[in-house]
C-alpha positions in Angstrom: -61.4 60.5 -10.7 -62.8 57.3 -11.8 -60.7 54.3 -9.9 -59.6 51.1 -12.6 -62.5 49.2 -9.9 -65.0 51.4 -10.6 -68.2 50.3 -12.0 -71.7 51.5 -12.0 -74.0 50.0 -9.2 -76.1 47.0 -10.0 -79.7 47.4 -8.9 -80.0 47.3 -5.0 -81.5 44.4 -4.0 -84.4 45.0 -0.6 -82.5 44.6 2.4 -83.3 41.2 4.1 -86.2 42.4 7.1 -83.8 40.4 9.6 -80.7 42.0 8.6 -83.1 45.8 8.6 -84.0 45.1 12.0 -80.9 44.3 13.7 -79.8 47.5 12.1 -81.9 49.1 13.0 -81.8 48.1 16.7 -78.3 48.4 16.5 -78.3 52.0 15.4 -81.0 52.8 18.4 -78.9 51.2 20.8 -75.5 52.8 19.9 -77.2 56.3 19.3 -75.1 58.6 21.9 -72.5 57.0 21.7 -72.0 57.2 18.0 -73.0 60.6 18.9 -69.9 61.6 21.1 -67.9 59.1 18.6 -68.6 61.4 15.2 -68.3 64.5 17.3 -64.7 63.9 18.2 -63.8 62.8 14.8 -65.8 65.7 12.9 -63.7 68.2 15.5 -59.9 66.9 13.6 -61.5 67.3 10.3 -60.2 70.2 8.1 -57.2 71.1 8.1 -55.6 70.1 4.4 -52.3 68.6 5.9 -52.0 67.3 9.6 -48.6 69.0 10.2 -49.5 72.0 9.2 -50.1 73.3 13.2 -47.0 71.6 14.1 -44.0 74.2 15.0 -40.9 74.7 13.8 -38.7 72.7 16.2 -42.0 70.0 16.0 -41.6 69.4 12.3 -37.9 69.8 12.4 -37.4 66.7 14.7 -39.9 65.2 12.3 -38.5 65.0 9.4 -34.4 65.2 10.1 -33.9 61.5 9.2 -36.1 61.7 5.8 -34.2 62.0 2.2 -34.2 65.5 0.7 -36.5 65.4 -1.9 -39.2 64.1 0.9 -37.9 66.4 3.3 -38.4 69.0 1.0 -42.1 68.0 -0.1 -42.9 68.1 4.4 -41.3 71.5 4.6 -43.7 72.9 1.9 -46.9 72.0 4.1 -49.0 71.2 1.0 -48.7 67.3 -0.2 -50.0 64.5 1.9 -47.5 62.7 4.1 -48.9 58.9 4.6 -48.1 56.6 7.6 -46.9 53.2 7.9 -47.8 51.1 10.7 -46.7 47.6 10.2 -46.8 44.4 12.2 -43.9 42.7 11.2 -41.6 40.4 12.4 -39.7 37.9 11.0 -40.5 35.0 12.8 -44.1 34.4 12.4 -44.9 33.5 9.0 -47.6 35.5 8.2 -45.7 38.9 8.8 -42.7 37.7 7.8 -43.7 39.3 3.8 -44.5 42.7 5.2 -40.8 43.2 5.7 -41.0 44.5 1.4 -44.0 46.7 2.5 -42.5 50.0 3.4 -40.1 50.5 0.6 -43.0 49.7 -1.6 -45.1 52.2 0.1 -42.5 55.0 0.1 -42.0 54.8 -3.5 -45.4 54.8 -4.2 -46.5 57.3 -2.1 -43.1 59.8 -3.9 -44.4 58.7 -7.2 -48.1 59.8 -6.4 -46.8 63.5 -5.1 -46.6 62.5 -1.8 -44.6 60.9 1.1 -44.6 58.4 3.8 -42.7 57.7 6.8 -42.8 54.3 8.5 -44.8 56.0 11.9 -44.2 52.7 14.0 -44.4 49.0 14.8 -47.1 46.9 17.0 -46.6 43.7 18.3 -47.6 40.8 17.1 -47.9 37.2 18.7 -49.2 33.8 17.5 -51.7 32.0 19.1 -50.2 28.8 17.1 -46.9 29.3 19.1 -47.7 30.3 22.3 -50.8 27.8 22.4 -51.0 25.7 25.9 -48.1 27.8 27.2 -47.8 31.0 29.3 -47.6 33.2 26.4 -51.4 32.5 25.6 -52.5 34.3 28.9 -50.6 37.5 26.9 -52.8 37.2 23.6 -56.0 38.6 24.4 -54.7 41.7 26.2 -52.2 41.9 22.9 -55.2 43.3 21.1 -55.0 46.2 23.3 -51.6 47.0 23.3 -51.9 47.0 19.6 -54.3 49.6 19.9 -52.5 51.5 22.2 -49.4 51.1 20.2 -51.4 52.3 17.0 -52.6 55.3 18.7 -48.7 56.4 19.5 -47.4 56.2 16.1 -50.2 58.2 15.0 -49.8 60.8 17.8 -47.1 62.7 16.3 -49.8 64.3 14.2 -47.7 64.4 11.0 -49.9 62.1 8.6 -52.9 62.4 6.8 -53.9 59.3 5.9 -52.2 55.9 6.9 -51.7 52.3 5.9 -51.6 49.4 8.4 -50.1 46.6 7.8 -51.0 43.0 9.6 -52.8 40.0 9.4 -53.4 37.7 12.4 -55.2 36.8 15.0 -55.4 39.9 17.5 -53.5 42.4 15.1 -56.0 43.4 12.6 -58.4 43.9 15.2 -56.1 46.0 17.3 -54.9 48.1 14.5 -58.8 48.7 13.6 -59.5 49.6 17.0 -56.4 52.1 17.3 -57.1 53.4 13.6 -60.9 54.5 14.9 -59.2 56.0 17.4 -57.7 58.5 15.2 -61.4 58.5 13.4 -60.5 61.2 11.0 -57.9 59.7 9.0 -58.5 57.7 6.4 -57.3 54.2 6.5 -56.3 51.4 4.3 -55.4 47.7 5.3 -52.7 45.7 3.6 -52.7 41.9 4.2 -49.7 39.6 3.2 -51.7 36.8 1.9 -51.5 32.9 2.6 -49.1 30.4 2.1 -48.9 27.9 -0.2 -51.3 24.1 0.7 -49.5 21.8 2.7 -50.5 19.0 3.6 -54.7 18.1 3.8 -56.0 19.4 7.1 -57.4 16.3 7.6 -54.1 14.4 7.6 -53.1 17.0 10.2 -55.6 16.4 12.7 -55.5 12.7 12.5 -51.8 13.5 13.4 -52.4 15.3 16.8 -54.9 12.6 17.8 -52.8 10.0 17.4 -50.6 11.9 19.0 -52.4 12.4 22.2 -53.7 8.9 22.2 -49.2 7.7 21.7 -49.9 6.2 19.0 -46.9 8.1 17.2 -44.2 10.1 18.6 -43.2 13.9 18.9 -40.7 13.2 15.9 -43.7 12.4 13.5 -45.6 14.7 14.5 -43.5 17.7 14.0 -42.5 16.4 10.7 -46.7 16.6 10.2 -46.8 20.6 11.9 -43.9 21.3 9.4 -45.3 20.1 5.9 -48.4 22.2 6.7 -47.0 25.1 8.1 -44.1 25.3 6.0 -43.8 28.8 4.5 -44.0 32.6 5.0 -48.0 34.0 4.6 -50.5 33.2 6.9 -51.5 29.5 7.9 -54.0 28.5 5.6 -56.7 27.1 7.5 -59.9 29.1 8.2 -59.3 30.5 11.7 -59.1 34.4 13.2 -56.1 35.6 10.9 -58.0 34.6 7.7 -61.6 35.6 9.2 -59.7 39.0 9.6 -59.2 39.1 6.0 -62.7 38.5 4.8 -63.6 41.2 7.6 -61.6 44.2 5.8 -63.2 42.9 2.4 -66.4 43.2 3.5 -66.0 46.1 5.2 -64.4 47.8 2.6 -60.9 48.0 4.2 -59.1 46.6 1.7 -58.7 47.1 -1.7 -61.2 44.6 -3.7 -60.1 41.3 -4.0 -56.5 41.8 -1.7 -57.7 39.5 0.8 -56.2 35.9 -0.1 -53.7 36.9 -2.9 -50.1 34.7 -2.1 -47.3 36.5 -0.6 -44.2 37.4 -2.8 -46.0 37.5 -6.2 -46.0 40.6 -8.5 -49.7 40.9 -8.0 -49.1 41.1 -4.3 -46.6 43.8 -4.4 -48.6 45.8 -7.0 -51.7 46.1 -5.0 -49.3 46.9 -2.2 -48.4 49.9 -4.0 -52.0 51.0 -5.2 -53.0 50.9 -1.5 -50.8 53.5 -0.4 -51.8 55.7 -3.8 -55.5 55.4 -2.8 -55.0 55.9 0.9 -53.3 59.4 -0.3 -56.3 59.9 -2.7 -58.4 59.6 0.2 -56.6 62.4 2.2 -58.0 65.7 2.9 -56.5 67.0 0.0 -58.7 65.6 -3.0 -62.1 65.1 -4.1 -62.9 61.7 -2.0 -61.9 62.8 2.0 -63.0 59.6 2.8 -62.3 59.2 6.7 -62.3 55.9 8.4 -65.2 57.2 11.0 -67.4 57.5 7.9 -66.5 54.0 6.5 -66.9 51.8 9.9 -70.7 52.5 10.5 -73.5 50.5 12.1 -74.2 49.3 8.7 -70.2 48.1 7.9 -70.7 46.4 11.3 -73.8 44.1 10.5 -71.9 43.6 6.8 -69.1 42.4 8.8 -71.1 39.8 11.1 -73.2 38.6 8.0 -69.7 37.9 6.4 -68.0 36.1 9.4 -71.5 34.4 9.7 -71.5 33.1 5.6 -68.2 31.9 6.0 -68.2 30.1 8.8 -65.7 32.1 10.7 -64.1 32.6 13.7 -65.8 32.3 17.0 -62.8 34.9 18.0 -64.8 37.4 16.4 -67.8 37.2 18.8 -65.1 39.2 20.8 -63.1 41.4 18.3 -66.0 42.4 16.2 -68.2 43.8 19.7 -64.8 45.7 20.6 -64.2 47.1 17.4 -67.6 48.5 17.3 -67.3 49.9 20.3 -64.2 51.7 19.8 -66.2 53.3 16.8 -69.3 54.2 19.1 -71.6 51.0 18.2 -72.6 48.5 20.5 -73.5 45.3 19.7 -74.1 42.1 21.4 -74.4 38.4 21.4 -77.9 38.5 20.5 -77.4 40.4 16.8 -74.8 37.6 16.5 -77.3 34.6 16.8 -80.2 36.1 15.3 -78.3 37.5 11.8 -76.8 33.5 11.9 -80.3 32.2 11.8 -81.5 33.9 8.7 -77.8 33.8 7.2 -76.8 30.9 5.0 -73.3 29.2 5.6 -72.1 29.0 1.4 -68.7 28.1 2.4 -66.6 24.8 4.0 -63.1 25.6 4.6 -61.2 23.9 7.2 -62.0 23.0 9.8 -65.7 23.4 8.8 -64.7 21.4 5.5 -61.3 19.7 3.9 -60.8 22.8 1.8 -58.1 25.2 2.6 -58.1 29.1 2.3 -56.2 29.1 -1.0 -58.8 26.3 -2.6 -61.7 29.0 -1.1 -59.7 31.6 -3.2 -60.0 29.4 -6.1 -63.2 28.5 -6.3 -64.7 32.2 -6.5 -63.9 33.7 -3.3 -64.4 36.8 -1.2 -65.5 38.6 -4.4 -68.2 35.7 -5.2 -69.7 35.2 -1.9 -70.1 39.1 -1.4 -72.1 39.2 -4.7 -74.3 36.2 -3.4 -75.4 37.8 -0.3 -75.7 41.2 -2.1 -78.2 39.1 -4.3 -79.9 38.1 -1.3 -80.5 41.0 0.3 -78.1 40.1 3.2 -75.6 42.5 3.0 -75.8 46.7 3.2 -75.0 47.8 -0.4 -75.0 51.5 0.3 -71.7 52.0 2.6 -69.1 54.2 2.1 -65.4 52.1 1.3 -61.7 52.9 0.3 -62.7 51.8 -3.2 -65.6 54.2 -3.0 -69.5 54.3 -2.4 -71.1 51.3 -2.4 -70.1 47.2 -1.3 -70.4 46.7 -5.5 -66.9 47.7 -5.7 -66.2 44.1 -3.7 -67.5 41.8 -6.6 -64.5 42.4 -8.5 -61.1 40.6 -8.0 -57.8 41.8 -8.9 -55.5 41.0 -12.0 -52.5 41.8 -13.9 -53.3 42.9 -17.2 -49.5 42.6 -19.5 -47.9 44.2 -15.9 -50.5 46.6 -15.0 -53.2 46.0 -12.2 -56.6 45.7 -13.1 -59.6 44.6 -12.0 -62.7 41.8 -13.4 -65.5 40.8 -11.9 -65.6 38.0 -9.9 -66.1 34.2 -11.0 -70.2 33.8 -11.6 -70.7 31.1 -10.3 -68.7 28.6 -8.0 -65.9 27.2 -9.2 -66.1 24.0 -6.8 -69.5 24.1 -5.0 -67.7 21.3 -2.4 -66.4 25.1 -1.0 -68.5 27.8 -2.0 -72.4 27.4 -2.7 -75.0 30.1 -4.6 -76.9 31.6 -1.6 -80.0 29.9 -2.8 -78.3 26.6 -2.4 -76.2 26.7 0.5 -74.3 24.2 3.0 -76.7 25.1 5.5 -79.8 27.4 6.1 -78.4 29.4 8.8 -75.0 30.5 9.7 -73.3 28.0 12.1 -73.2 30.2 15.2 -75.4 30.2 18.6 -76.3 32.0 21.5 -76.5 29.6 24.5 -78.6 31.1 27.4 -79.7 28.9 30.4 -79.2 28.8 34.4 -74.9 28.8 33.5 -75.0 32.4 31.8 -74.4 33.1 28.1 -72.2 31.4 25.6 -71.5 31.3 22.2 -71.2 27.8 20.2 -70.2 27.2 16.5 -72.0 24.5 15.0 -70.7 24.4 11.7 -68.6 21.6 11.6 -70.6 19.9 14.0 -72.5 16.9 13.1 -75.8 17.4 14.2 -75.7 14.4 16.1 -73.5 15.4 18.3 -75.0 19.0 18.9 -77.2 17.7 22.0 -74.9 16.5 25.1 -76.3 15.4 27.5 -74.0 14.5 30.3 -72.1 14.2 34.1 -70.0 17.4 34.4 -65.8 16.6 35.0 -64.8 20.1 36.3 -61.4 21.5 36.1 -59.8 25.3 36.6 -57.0 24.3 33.9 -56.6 22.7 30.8 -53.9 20.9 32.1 -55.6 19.3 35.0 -58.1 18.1 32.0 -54.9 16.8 30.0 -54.1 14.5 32.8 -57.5 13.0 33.4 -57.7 11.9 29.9 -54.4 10.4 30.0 -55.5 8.7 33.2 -58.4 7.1 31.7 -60.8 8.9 33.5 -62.5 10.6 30.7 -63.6 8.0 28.9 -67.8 8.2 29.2 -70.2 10.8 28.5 -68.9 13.9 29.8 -69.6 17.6 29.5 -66.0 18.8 30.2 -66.0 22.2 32.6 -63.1 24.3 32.0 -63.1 27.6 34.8 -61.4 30.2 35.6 -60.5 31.0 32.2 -62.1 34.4 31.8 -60.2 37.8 31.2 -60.1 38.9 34.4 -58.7 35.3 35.8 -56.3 34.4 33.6 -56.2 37.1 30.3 -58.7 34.0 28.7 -56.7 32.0 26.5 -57.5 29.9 23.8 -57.9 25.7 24.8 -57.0 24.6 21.3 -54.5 22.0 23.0 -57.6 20.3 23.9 -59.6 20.3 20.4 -57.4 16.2 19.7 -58.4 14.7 22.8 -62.0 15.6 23.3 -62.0 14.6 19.5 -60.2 11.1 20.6 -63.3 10.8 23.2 -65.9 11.8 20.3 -64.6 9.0 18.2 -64.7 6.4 20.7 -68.7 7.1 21.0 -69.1 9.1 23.7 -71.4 12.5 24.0 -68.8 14.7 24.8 -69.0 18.7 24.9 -66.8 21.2 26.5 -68.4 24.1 29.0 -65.6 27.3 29.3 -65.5 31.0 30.1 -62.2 31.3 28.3 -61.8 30.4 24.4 -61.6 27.4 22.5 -60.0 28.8 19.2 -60.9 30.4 15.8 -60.3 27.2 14.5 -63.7 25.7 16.5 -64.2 22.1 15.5 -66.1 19.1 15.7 -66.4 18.7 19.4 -69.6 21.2 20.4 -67.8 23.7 22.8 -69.6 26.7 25.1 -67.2 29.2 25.2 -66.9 32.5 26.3 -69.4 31.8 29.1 -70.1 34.7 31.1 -70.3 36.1 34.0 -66.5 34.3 33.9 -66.4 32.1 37.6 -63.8 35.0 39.0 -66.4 36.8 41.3 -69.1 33.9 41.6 -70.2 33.3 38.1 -72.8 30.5 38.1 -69.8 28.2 36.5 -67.6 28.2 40.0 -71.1 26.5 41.6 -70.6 23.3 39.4 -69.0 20.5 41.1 -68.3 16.9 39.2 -71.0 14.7 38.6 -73.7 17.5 37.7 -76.0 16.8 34.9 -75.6 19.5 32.0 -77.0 19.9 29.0 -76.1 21.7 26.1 -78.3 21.6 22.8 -77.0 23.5 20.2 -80.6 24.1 18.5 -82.7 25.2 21.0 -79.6 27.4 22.2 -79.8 25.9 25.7 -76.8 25.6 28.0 -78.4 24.6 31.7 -77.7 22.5 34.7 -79.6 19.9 35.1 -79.5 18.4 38.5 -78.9 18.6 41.2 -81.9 21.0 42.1 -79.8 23.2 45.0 -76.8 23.7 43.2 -77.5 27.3 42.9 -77.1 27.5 46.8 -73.8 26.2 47.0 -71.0 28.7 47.6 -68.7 29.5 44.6 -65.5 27.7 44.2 -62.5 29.5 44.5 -59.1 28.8 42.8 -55.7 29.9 43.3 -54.5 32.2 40.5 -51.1 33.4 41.8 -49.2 31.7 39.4 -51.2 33.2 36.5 -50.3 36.3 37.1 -46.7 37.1 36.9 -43.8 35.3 34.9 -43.7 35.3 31.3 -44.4 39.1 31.3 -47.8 38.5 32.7 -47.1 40.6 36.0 -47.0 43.8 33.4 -50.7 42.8 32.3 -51.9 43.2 35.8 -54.2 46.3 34.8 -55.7 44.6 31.9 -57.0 41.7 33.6 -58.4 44.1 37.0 -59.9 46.5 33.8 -60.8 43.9 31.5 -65.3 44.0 30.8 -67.0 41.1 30.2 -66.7 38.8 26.9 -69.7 40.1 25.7 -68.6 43.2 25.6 -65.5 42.1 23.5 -63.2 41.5 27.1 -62.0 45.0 26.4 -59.6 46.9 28.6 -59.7 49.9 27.2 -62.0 53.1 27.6 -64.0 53.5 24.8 -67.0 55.6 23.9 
């Protein structure tokens, strides 16, 4: 059955050697565990309906709460029965839409010959909340949970397909990683879309510095937080929830063109209801058994960085990307990351790597534009498998209403506003934005693009602190103002459950502006929303257990330069000798629900390895 997106391929552009080779080294490196990944998937294939084996009482309990015509359509063991996992709640405004979605579905799915049941929720937290408070130490590990809460709704063994609905910062990537646990499904992911523009970023973040210099009060500058965040849909800057977004795009998650469409509109809620027809269409009933195992591939995985890469996107994904992989049998590293960025062209700006919001990006061309650029380039795998069907082709097109009925285009041509998005050939930058910093410290990852390359060599007396609130207080104290490289330990997942230090992107700003070289040096996060201020993050091995970052006392020289990917310690000469700080973490771990998280921060692997938890092939 030809889909409304279909179209016939354009001719395949040669694969880009840097892109071939990392591939290619990828696909060496992951070989048996891939292996023992498509193995256990390829053993659940087959069967036409998943409840078939089920018994009587099984099924019975099952379906007792289901209306009789669906009731009737699970008893007869031969249409598809679809799951609904959703994320929502109705406090955070970007889930606070999917509260429509499962009625939506349902009726769909009836009206397609099948049926769907609503198999479970997952939690989902915001970083934006619980940012600078105990909630943060939670976040990381909530990834996890969501993967482990995927895997129960699914464990019934009553669906043969399912639909997942979320958006933010740890929830897509849990969902993923608990929907590759169940490899033989097929899987489709609904987003909720953005809210409408508030007010310019940039009017924002001059409010939190003045803020943290008191210059205005906590009256004003709620009044700013509320004009921009203001509405249900997700935040509109360019951080991990809308990175997640260009991630199911590009990996052929979503349908084409569903990633940035606005919440409560009728195209919204129309490709709501095609993605729960095709994820039925892609059962093990019809022509196109299209199982999620076969669509996440090596290949989808490069796709995925090259994307994040383009785009400028989160530095969060350094983490979920290497996780997801893994729970899919690839293994990647840091070193794919910085060698795709520096062959991969940055073609767009969106805050906080420009003034543009996510809705402006949408404008101006879009996911569907920027995929066809790099597919022009050579910089992205054409020749994947996808919900829409063979081939990343499909992903140049962007969705429409055609007098009611959903159609699809293709995408604008050319940019609509090159201020956002560039041609590949005349990009923002040559390379995309992100680093691998090695040195005598360990290994970190820095995002450059919205730093000005001025500021991208510090050079600088270390100020060393095992919170961010012990930082908080030196600035207010005066004691910040000169060059510093600002050392932030003990922030790692096994320390703390490594939070994001956003709360401390306005003051090292503040120091920036005043004229001093000022960098930050952490083993915990800074935030998908990375700014001007060049920040080493994710260092590992994390100081718990004697990394090289518990040696550093205040007053070392360190240097971080952004360009030769260098993150050292400078002087003095025996500092390697000294015996590693220790600090007291009692009071991270319990309170707050942190006490129940206990086993993720004793099981949690390094950053590198995605500061997974879990087992995982």
């Amino acid at each position: 059955m030809r889909m409304p997106w279909d179209i016939p391929p354009s001719q395949e552009k040669a694969i880009h050697t840097a892109v071939e080779a990392v591939t290619a080294r990828i696909i060496q490196r992951s070989r048996a565990a891939r292996r023992r990944y498509l193995a256990r998937s390829g053993a659940a294939y087959g069967r036409k309906t998943e409840r078939s084996h089920l018994g009587c009482a099984n099924l019975a309990h099952a379906f007792a709460a289901m209306p009789d015509a669906e009731k009737q359509r699970l008893r007869g063991m031969s249409r598809p029965n679809l799951a609904i996992i959703s994320s929502y709640n109705d406090m955070l405004s970007a889930h606070q839409p999917l509260a429509a979605y499962p009625a939506w579905i349902k009726q769909a799915a009836f009206a397609a010959g099948g049926t769907a049941q609503f198999a479970g929720g997952v939690p989902a937290m915001c970083d934006g909340v619980t940012q600078g408070e105990a909630g943060m130490e939670l976040s990381l590990f909530s990834r996890d949970v969501i993967a482990m809460a995927t895997a129960v709704a699914l464990s019934h063994q009553m669906f043969d397909a399912a639909v997942y609905l979320g958006v933010c910062d740890k929830i897509v990537p849990g969902l993923l990683m608990g929907a590759l646990s169940f490899g033989h499904l097929p899987a489709v992911f609904i987003p909720a879309g953005p809210m409408a523009s508030g007010i310019p970023n940039s009017e924002k973040a001059q409010a939190r510095q003045l803020f943290a210099q008191g210059k205005i009060g906590r009256d004003e500058l709620l009044e700013s937080e509320s004009r921009s965040y203001h509405g249900p849909g997700t935040c509109t800057f360019y951080g991990t929830a809308n990175s997640n977004q260009m991630l199911m795009e590009i990996m052929g998650l979503h349908l084409p063109g569903s990633a940035f469409v606005p919440p409560n509109t009728p195209l919204r809620e129309a490709l709501t209801r095609a993605a729960a027809q095709r994820a039925l269409e892609l059962g093990a009933q019809g022509a196109e058994f299209t199982p999620i195992a076969e669509v996440v591939t090596e290949k989808t995985i490069v796709n995925g960085i090259v994307g994040m890469l383009a785009t400028g996107g989160s530095t969060n994904h350094t983490l979920h990307l290497v996780a997801i992989a893994r729970a899919a049998g690839i293994i990647i590293d840091w070193d794919d990351f910085s060698e795709l960025s520096a062959q991969v062209p940055l073609l767009a700006r969106v805050y906080p790597n420009g003034a543009a919001d996510i809705n402006h990006f949408h404008a101006a061309g879009g996911i569907g534009f920027v995929i066809a650029e790099l597919l022009d380039a050579g910089l992205l795998h054409a020749d994947v498998r996808t919900v829409a069907g063979d081939g990343l082709h499909h992903y140049t097109r962007e969705p429409w209403l055609d007098e009611g009925k959903l159609s699809w285009r293709p995408a604008a041509p050319h940019s609509l506003d090159t201020a956002i998005i560039r041609p590949a050939d005349q990009p923002f930058s040559r390379d995309g934005g992100l680093k691998l910093l090695s040195g005598n410290l360990g290994r970190a990852v820095i995002k450059v693009s919205a730093v000005h390359p001025d500021h991208r060599i510090v050079q600088a007396p270390a100020a060393v602190f095992d919170s961010q609130e012990a930082l908080l207080q030196a600035f207010d104290s005066g004691l910040l103002a000169r060059d510093v490289v600002a050392v932030v330990r003990f922030q790692g997942p096994r320390a703390n459950g490594m939070p994001e230090l956003h709360k401390l992107t306005p003051v090292l700003s503040v120091l920036q502006d005043q004229g001093f070289k000022v960098a930050l040096v952490t083993d915990g996060r800074m935030s998908g929303a990375s700014g001007k201020v060049p920040a080493a993050i994710h260092l590992s091995p994390e100081a718990l257990g004697g990394g090289p970052l518990a040696r550093i006392r205040d007053g070392d020289i360190l240097r971080l330069d952004a360009g030769a990917g260098e993150l050292s310690v400078v002087a003095p000469q025996d500092w390697a000798q000294r015996a590693p700080a220790a600090a007291d973490l009692s009071k991270h771990q319990a309170g707050y629900g942190r006490e129940l998280f206990t086993a993720f921060r004793r099981h949690a692997g390094p950053a590198e390895a995605g500061a997974c938890s879990l087992a995982l092939p």
